[in-house]
C-alpha positions as CSV (number, residue, x, y, z in Angstrom):
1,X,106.2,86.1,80.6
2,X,105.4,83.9,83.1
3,X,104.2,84.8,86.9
4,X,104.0,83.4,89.9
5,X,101.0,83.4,92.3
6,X,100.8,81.9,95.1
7,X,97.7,83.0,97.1
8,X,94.3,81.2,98.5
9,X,91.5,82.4,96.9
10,X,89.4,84.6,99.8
11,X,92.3,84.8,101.7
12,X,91.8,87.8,104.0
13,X,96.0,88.5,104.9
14,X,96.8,87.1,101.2
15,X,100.7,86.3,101.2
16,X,101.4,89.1,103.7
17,X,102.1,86.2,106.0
18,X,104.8,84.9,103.9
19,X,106.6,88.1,104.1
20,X,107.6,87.0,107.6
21,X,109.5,89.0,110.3
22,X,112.1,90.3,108.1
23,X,112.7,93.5,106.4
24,X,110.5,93.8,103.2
25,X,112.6,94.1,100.8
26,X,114.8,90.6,102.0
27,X,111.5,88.9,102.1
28,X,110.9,89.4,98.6
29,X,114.4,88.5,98.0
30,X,114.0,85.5,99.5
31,X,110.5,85.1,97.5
32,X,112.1,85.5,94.5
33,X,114.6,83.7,95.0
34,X,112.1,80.7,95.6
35,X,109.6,81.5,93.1
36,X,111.4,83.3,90.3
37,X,112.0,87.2,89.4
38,X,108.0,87.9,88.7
39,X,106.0,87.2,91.3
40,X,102.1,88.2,91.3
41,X,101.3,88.4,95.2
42,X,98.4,89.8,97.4
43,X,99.0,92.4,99.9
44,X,96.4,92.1,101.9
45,X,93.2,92.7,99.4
46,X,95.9,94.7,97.1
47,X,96.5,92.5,94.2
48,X,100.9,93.4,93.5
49,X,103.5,92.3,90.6
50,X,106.7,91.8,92.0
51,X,109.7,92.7,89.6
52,X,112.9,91.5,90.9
53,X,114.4,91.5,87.6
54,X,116.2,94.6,85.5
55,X,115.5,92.7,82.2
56,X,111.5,91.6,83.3
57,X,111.3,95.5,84.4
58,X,112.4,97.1,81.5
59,X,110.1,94.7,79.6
60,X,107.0,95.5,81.5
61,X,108.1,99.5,81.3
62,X,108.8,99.5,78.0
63,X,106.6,96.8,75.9
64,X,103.7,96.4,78.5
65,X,103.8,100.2,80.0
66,X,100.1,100.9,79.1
67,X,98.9,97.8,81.0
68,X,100.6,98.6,84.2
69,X,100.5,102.8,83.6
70,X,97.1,103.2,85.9
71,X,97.4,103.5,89.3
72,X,94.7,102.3,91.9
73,X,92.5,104.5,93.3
74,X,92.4,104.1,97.2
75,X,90.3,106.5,99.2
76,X,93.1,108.8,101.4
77,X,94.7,110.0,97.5
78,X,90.8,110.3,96.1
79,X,90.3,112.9,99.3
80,X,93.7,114.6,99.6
81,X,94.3,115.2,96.5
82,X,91.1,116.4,95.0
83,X,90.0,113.3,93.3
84,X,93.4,111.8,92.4
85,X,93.7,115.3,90.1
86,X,97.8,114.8,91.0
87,X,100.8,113.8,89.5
88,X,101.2,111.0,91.4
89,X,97.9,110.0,92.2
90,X,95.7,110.4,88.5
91,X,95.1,107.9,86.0
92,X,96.6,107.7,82.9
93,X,95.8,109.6,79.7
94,X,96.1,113.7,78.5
95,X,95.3,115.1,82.2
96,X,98.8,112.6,83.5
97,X,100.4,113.4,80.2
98,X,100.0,117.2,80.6
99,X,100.8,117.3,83.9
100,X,103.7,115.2,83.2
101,X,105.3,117.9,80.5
102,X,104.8,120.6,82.7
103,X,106.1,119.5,85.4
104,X,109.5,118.3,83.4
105,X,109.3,121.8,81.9
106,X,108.8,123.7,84.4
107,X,110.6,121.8,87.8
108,X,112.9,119.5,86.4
109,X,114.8,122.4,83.1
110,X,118.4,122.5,83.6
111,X,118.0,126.2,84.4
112,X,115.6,125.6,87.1
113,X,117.6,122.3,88.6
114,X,120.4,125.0,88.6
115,X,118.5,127.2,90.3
116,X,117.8,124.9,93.5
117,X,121.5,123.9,94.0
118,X,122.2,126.4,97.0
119,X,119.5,124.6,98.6
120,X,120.8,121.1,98.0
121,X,124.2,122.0,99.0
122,X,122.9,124.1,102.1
123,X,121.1,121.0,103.2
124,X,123.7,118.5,102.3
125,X,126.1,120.8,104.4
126,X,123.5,120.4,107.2
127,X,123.5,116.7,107.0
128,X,126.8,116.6,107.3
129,X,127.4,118.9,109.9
130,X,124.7,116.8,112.1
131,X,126.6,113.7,111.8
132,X,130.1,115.2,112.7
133,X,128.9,116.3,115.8
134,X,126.5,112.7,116.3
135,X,129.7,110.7,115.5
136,X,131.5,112.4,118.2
137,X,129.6,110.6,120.8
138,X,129.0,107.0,121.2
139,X,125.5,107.0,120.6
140,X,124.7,105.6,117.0
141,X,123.0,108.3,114.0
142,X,119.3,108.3,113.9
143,X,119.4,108.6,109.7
144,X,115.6,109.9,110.2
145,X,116.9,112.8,111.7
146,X,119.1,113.3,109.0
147,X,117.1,112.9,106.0
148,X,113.4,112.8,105.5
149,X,112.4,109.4,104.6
């Protein structure tokens, strides 16, 4: 594997300038498209691997995954969510595994997945609802008021 970086050392902005004025995710396209489908860039101080590849991904996910499993600890997660003691925020090992199976067990069963499905239906019947009446009018849909993104 072979990445691309492309950053000053003790650069304060790192390569957020090169993302430009476009929308994120084109700027990396374009990137990527320049530099090739791994791209190792600076987000300000926030050192990021870009993976603009399906094949590079599943490569990192599956034969690298313990290098790239730990997440960084950033100060807002440490305080909301008691010391990064979350699924999404807390480092890898038994905790994150733990956590993990109980969660799949108990949220994500087929029984309880079943269970939720008035719910989703109630709120996609919503969603629709609002943008029959929105595309009655001229004025475009607002998608933030119709999902919560």
């Amino acid at each position: 594997m072979e990445i691309t970086t492309r950053s000053k050392k003790g650069s304060f902005s790192g390569n957020l300038h090169q993302l430009g004025n476009d929308l994120p995710h084109v700027s990396l396209q374009k990137l990527c498209n320049k530099y090739g489908p791994l791209m190792f860039l600076k987000l300000g101080s926030i050192p990021t691997l870009v993976v603009s590849s399906a094949d590079m991904a599943k490569e990192i996910l599956t034969t690298h995954d313990l290098v790239f499993s730990n997440r960084p600890m950033f100060y807002a997660p440490t305080k909301l969510s008691y010391g990064c003691s979350d699924i999404t925020f807390s480092p890898y090992g038994d905790y994150l595994r733990e956590v993990k199976k109980m969660s799949v067990s108990e949220l994500l069963s087929a029984k309880k997945v079943l269970s939720y499905r008035a719910v989703r239906e109630e709120e996609v019947a919503l969603a629709i609802n609002l943008m029959r009446t929105t595309s009655s009018s001229s004025v475009p849909i607002q998608q933030r008021s119709c999902f919560v993104l």
